[in-house]
C-alpha positions in Angstrom: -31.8 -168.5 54.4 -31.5 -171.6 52.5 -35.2 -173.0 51.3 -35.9 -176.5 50.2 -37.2 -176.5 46.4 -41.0 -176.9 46.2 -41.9 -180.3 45.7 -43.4 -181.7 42.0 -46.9 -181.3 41.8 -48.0 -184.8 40.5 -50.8 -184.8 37.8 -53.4 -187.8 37.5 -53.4 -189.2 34.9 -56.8 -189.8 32.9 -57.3 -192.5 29.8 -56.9 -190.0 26.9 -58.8 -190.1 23.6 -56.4 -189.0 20.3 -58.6 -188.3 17.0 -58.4 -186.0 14.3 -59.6 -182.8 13.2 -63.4 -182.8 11.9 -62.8 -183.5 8.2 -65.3 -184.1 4.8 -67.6 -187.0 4.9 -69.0 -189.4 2.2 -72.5 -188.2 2.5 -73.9 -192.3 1.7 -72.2 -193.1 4.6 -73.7 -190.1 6.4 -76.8 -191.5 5.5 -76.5 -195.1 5.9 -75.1 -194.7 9.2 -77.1 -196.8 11.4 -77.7 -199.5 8.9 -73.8 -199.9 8.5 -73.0 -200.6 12.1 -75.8 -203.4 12.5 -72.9 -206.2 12.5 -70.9 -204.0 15.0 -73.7 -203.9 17.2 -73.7 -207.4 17.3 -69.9 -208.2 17.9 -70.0 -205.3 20.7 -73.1 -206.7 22.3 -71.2 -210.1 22.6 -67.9 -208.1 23.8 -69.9 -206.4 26.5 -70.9 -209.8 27.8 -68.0 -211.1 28.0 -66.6 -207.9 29.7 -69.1 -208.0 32.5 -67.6 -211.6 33.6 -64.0 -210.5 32.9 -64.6 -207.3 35.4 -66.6 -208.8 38.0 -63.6 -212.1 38.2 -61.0 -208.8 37.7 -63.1 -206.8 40.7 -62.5 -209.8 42.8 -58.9 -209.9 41.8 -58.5 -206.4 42.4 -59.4 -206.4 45.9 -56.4 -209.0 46.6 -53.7 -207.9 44.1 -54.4 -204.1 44.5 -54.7 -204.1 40.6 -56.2 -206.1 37.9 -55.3 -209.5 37.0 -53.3 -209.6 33.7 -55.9 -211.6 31.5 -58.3 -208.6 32.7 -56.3 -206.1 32.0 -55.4 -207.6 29.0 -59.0 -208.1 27.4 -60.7 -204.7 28.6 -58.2 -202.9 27.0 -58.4 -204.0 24.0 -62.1 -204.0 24.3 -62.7 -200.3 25.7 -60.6 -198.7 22.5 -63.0 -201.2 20.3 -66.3 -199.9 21.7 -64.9 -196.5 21.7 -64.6 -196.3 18.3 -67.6 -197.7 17.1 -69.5 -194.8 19.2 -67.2 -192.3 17.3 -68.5 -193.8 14.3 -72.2 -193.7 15.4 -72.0 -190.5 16.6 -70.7 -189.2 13.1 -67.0 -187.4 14.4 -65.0 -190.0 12.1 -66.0 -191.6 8.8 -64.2 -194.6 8.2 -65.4 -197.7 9.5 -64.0 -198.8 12.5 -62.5 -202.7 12.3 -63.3 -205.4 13.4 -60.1 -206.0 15.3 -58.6 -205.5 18.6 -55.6 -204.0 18.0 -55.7 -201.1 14.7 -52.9 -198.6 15.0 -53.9 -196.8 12.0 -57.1 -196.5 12.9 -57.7 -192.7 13.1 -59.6 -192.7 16.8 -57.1 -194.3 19.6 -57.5 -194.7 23.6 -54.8 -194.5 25.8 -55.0 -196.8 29.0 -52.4 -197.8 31.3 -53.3 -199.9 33.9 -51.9 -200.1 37.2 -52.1 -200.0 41.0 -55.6 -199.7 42.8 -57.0 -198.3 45.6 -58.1 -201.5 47.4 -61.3 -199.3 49.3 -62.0 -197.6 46.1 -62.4 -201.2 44.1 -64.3 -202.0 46.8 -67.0 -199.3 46.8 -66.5 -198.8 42.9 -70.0 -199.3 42.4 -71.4 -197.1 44.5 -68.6 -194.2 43.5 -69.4 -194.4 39.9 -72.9 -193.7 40.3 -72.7 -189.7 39.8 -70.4 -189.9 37.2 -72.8 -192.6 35.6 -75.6 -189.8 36.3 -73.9 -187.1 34.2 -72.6 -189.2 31.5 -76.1 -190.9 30.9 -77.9 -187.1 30.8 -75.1 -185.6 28.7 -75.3 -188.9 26.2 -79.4 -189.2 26.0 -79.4 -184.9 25.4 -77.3 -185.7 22.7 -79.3 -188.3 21.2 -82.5 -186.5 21.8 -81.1 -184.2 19.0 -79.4 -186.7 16.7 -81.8 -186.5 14.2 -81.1 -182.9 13.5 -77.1 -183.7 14.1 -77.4 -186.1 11.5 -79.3 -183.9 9.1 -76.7 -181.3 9.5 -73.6 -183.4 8.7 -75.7 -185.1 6.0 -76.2 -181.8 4.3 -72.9 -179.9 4.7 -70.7 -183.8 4.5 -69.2 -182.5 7.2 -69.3 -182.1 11.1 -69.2 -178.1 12.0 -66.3 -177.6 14.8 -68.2 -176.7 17.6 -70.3 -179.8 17.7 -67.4 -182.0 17.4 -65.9 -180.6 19.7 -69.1 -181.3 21.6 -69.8 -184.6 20.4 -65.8 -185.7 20.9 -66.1 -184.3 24.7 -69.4 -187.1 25.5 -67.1 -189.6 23.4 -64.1 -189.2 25.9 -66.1 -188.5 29.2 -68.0 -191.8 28.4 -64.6 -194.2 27.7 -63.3 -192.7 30.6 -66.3 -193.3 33.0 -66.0 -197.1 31.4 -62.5 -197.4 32.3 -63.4 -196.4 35.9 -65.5 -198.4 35.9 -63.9 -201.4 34.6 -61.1 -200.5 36.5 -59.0 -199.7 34.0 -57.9 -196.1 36.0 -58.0 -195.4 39.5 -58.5 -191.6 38.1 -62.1 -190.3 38.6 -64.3 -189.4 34.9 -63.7 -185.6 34.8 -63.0 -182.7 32.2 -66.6 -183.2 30.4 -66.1 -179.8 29.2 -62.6 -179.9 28.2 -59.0 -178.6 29.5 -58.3 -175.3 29.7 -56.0 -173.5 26.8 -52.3 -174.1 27.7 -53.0 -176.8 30.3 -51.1 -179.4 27.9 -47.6 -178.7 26.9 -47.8 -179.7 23.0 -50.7 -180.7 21.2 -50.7 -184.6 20.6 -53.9 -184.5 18.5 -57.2 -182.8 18.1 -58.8 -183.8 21.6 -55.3 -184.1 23.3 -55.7 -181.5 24.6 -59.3 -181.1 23.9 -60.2 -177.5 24.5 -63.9 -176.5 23.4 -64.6 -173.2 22.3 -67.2 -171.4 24.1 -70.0 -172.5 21.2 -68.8 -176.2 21.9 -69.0 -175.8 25.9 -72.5 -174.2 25.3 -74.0 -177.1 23.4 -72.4 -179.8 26.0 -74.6 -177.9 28.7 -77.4 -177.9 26.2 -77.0 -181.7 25.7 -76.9 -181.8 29.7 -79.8 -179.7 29.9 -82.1 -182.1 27.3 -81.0 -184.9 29.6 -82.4 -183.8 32.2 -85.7 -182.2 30.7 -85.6 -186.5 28.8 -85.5 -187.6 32.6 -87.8 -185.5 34.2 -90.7 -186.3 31.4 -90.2 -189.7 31.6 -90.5 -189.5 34.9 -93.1 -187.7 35.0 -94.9 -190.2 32.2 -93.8 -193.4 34.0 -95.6 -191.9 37.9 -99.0 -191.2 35.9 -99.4 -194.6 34.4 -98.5 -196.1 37.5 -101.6 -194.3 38.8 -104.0 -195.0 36.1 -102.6 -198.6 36.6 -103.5 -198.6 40.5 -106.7 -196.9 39.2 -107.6 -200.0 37.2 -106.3 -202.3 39.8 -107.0 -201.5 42.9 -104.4 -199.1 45.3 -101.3 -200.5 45.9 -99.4 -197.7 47.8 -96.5 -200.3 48.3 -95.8 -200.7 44.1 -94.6 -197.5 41.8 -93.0 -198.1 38.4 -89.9 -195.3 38.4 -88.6 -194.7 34.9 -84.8 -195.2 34.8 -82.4 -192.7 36.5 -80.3 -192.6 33.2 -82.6 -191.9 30.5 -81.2 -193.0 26.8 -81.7 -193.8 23.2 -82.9 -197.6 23.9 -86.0 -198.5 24.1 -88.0 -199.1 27.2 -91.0 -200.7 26.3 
């Protein structure tokens, strides 16, 4: 008996990050990391700004059109790939310095977006949605940081980044842009694939982290990171309830006020 062909299985598509393989380092740069990205701090501060108008005018947008309006798409696109690559540069995985331009084709770290149609519902509730996603992207990045110090001695002293910590450290990177293009809503594809793709999942390899398949050692230190997170958020935690007490202490009880330290712990300071 005649049978119909089995219909295409359609793949989501996710916002994919190309770089290249870990490679030598200038050792001054290593070194002087932090102090070299000061004006890129700056200009991505004032990017960000104007991001958060473009995307809450774009979320507006979004819930008539079904998709973002063009001068939205237009600007977080460029944007994303530019923050991107200045955390790829702070986080040590490339070492030349990332541009300050929109649009750098020869840049060695690129994004991949492609806007389109959205889920009217799901721009509607995108807030609400992101927040586990937001949850393991802000453990996984303040685990990471917890250690940077000893990240940045080791590159420092070999002026170079060993494999299985780029692949590590290239697998926040990605998980990150893409929870920022969901966000954004630059993809209607949920953040996923924090520890990679599975080996022969992609047909040809593109670049280095397309596909990005982590060896066991790299997988292993992305749940380490995820595990410092959450040890970072519990102590905080745990720091933040007692001097709420010892403030009620000195100021009478107050059962209706409690200072919460932040769900997402991070690098910044929260003085």
């Amino acid at each position: 008996m005649w049978q119909a062909p089995p219909a295409p299985v359609s793949r989501e598509w996710l916002p994919v990050l190309d770089m290249p393989a870990p490679g030598p380092q200038n050792r001054w740069t290593v070194l002087l990391r932090f102090l070299l990205l000061i004006p890129q701090f700056v200009v991505v501060w004032v990017l960000s700004v104007v991001a958060f108008l473009v995307t809450v005018i774009g979320w507006f947008g979004a819930l008539v059109l079904g998709r973002l309006p063009g001068f939205a798409a237009d600007y977080l696109t460029a944007y994303l790939p530019y923050d991107t690559r200045v955390a790829a540069y702070l986080m040590l995985t490339v070492d030349r310095y990332p541009p300050f331009r929109f649009r750098v084709p020869e840049y060695p770290v690129q994004v991949e977006l492609r806007p389109g149609e959205l889920n009217r519902l799901a721009v509607l509730f995108r807030i609400v949605l992101v927040i586990p996603a937001s949850i393991v992207q802000g453990l996984v990045y303040a685990g990471w940081w917890l250690v940077s110090l000893v990240i940045w001695l080791v590159v420092l002293l070999l002026g170079r980044m060993p494999q299985a910590l780029y692949e590590a450290t290239t697998a926040i990177v990605r998980y990150r842009m893409r929870y920022l293009a969901y966000l954004v809503m630059l993809t209607p594809a949920y953040p996923k694939r924090l520890f990679g793709e599975e080996p022969g999942s992609e047909p040809e390899r593109v670049s280095a982290t397309r596909p990005l398949v982590l060896s066991g050692a790299g997988r292993g230190l992305v749940v380490l990171f995820l595990f410092l997170g959450v040890v970072s958020w519990a102590t905080s935690s745990v720091t933040a309830s007692v001097n709420s007490d010892d403030n009620d202490d000195d100021y009478g009880p107050n059962p209706t006020e409690h200072v919460m330290a932040p769900l997402v712990p991070g690098p910044a300071d929260r003085g």
